[in-house]
C-alpha positions as CSV (number, residue, x, y, z in Angstrom):
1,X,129.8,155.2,171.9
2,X,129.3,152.9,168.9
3,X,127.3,154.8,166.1
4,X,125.1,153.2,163.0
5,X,124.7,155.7,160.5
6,X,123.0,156.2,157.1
7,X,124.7,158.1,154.5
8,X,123.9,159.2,151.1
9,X,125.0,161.4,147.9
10,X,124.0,165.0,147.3
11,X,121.0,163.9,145.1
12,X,120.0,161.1,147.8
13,X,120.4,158.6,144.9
14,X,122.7,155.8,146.6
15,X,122.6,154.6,150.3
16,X,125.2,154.0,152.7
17,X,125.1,152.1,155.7
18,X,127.8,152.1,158.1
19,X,128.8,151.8,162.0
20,X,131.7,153.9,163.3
21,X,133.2,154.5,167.0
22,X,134.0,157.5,165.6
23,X,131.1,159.1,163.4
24,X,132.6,162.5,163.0
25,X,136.4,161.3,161.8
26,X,134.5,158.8,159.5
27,X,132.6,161.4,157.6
28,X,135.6,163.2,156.9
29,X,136.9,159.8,156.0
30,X,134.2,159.9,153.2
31,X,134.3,163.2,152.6
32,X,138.5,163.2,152.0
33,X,137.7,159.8,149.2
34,X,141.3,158.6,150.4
35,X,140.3,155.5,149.0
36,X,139.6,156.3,145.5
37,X,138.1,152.8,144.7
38,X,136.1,152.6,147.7
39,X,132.3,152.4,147.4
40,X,132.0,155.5,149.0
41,X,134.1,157.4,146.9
42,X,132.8,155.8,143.8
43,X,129.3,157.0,144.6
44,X,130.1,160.4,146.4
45,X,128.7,159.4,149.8
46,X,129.4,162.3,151.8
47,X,125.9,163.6,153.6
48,X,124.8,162.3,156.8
49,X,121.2,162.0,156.9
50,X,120.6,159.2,159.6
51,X,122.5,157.8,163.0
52,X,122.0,156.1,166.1
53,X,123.8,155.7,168.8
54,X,124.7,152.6,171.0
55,X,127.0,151.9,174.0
56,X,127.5,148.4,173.7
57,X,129.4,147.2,169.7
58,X,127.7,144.2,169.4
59,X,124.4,146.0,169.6
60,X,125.7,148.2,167.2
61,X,126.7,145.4,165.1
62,X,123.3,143.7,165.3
63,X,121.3,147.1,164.2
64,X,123.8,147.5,161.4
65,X,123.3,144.2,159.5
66,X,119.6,144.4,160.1
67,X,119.5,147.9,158.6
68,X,121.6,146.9,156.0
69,X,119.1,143.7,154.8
70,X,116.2,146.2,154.4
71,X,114.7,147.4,151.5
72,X,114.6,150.7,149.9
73,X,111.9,151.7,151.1
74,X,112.2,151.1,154.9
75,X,115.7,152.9,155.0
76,X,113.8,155.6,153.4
77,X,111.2,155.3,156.3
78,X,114.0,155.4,159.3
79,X,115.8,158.4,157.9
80,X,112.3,159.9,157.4
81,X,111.6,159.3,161.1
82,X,114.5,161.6,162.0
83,X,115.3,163.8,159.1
84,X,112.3,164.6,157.6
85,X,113.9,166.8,155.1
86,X,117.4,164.6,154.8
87,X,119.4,167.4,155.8
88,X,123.4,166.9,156.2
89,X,123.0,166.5,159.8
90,X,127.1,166.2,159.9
91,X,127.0,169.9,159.1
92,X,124.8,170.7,162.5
């Protein structure tokens, strides 16, 4: 499985948009900061509030960069769609 997840600091200030084949080793990644001058890091991004999942890459790709090229306000709107209350969903 290919996954496209959303993920965000403690105060939901910054967004992150990644895609992993491996969602729960890369939120460790982001939680360990082993790359102190990532983007990541730099911004505390450690709180999963939104995923998908996909089985083919490419399709994984595809939703990524379109998710990426959104506003605001619409990446607000997904999350909202499955985390109402922007829970850590990592921590379920």
């Amino acid at each position: 499985m290919y996954y496209v997840y959303i993920a965000t600091n403690k105060n939901n200030t910054v967004l992150y948009t990644g895609i992993s084949n491996a969602l729960e080793r890369r939120m460790f990644e982001h939680m360990d900061k082993g790359n102190a001058n990532s983007f990541t890091a730099k911004y505390n991004i450690n709180k999963l509030v939104y995923y998908d999942m996909f089985s083919d890459p490419k399709d994984a790709i595809v939703a990524e960069k379109k998710i990426k090229g959104w506003k605001r306000d619409k990446k607000i709107k997904l999350i909202e769609s499955m985390n109402q209350g922007w829970d850590d969903l990592f921590e379920r």
